[in-house]
C-alpha positions, 0 to 999 in steps of 0.5 A, spaced: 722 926 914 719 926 921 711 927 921 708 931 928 705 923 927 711 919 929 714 926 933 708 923 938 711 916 940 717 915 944 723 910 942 718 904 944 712 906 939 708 908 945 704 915 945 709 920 948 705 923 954 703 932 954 708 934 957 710 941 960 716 945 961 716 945 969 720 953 969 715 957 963 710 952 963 710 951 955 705 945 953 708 939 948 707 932 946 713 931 941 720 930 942 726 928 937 733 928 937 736 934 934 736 931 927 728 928 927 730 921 927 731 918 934 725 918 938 727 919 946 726 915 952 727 915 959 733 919 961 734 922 955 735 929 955 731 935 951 730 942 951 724 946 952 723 950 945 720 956 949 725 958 955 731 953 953 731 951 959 735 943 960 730 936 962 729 930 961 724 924 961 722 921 967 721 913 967 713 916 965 717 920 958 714 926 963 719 932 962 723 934 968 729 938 971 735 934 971 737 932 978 744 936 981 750 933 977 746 930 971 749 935 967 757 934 969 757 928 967 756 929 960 762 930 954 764 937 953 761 937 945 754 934 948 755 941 953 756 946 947 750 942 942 746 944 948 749 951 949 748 952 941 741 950 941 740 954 947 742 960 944 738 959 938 731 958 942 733 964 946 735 968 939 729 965 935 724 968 942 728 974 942 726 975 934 719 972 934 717 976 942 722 983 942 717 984 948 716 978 951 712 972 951 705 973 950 702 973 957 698 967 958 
Protein backbone atom coordinates (compact mmCIF):
# COMPACT_ATOMS: atom_id res chain seq x y z
CA UNK A 1 0.00 0.00 0.00
CA UNK A 2 1.31 3.67 -0.84
CA UNK A 3 1.79 6.15 1.77
CA UNK A 4 1.37 10.21 1.13
CA UNK A 5 5.06 9.60 2.50
CA UNK A 6 6.68 7.94 -0.74
CA UNK A 7 3.75 9.77 -2.99
CA UNK A 8 6.15 12.59 -2.09
CA UNK A 9 9.20 11.49 -4.57
CA UNK A 10 9.58 10.89 -7.98
CA UNK A 11 10.75 7.72 -9.97
CA UNK A 12 14.48 8.90 -8.60
CA UNK A 13 13.97 9.06 -4.82
CA UNK A 14 13.83 12.90 -4.62
CA UNK A 15 11.08 15.18 -3.47
CA UNK A 16 8.43 15.73 -5.88
CA UNK A 17 8.11 19.50 -6.11
CA UNK A 18 4.52 21.53 -5.11
CA UNK A 19 3.06 21.55 -8.31
CA UNK A 20 -0.12 23.11 -9.45
CA UNK A 21 -2.62 22.67 -12.27
CA UNK A 22 -1.78 25.40 -15.00
CA UNK A 23 -5.72 25.61 -16.12
CA UNK A 24 -7.66 25.42 -12.33
CA UNK A 25 -5.18 26.11 -10.32
CA UNK A 26 -5.63 22.98 -7.90
CA UNK A 27 -2.21 22.67 -5.73
CA UNK A 28 -0.49 18.82 -5.14
CA UNK A 29 2.73 17.46 -4.16
CA UNK A 30 2.10 13.50 -5.19
CA UNK A 31 1.82 11.64 -7.89
CA UNK A 32 1.52 7.75 -8.58
CA UNK A 33 0.67 5.63 -11.53
CA UNK A 34 -3.04 4.59 -11.52
CA UNK A 35 -2.33 1.71 -9.48
CA UNK A 36 0.06 3.27 -6.52
CA UNK A 37 3.24 1.46 -7.40
CA UNK A 38 5.39 3.51 -9.96
CA UNK A 39 6.39 6.77 -8.97
CA UNK A 40 6.54 9.60 -12.11
CA UNK A 41 9.46 11.08 -14.11
CA UNK A 42 10.18 13.50 -16.53
CA UNK A 43 7.82 13.16 -19.57
CA UNK A 44 5.25 11.06 -17.88
CA UNK A 45 1.88 12.21 -18.20
CA UNK A 46 -0.58 12.69 -14.97
CA UNK A 47 -4.23 13.99 -14.67
CA UNK A 48 -5.20 16.75 -12.49
CA UNK A 49 -7.64 15.43 -9.77
CA UNK A 50 -9.57 18.63 -10.02
CA UNK A 51 -10.42 19.73 -13.58
CA UNK A 52 -9.23 16.27 -15.41
CA UNK A 53 -7.22 18.40 -17.36
CA UNK A 54 -3.86 16.19 -19.16
CA UNK A 55 0.02 17.07 -17.97
CA UNK A 56 3.06 16.02 -17.83
CA UNK A 57 6.16 16.48 -15.73
CA UNK A 58 8.49 18.75 -17.02
CA UNK A 59 12.34 17.90 -16.60
CA UNK A 60 11.98 19.86 -13.10
CA UNK A 61 8.96 16.93 -12.30
CA UNK A 62 6.72 20.46 -12.40
CA UNK A 63 3.24 19.59 -14.08
CA UNK A 64 2.60 21.19 -17.51
CA UNK A 65 0.43 21.18 -20.31
CA UNK A 66 1.37 18.66 -22.75
CA UNK A 67 2.94 20.28 -26.07
CA UNK A 68 0.49 20.05 -29.57
CA UNK A 69 1.02 16.43 -30.50
CA UNK A 70 2.03 14.70 -27.48
CA UNK A 71 -0.94 13.28 -27.07
CA UNK A 72 -1.36 11.72 -30.68
CA UNK A 73 1.41 9.88 -30.43
CA UNK A 74 -0.01 7.78 -27.76
CA UNK A 75 -1.81 4.08 -28.18
CA UNK A 76 -5.63 3.93 -28.45
CA UNK A 77 -5.88 2.03 -24.98
CA UNK A 78 -3.70 4.52 -22.90
CA UNK A 79 -6.33 7.41 -24.91
CA UNK A 80 -9.21 5.66 -23.36
CA UNK A 81 -7.39 4.91 -19.63
CA UNK A 82 -7.22 8.60 -19.89
CA UNK A 83 -10.74 9.24 -21.16
CA UNK A 84 -12.00 6.70 -18.32
CA UNK A 85 -10.10 8.66 -15.31
CA UNK A 86 -11.45 11.80 -16.76
CA UNK A 87 -14.92 10.96 -16.61
CA UNK A 88 -14.62 9.70 -13.03
CA UNK A 89 -12.88 12.92 -11.78
CA UNK A 90 -15.56 15.04 -13.73
CA UNK A 91 -18.12 12.36 -12.21
CA UNK A 92 -16.66 12.53 -8.61
CA UNK A 93 -16.37 16.81 -8.99
CA UNK A 94 -19.89 17.02 -10.18
CA UNK A 95 -21.19 14.45 -6.96
CA UNK A 96 -18.73 16.28 -4.19
CA UNK A 97 -19.63 19.99 -6.00
CA UNK A 98 -23.22 19.91 -7.70
CA UNK A 99 -22.73 23.80 -7.50
CA UNK A 100 -19.41 24.09 -8.55
CA UNK A 101 -16.09 24.38 -6.92
CA UNK A 102 -15.62 26.34 -3.92
CA UNK A 103 -14.43 29.95 -4.91
CA UNK A 104 -10.92 30.36 -3.80
Amino acid sequence: METKHNAQKDAFGKPLPRGSCPLCGYVFDAASDCYGKDRPKPGDLSLCLSCGAVLVFDDGMIPILPQAGDLEKLDSLTHRQILRAQRAILEMRAKNYPNGLPQR
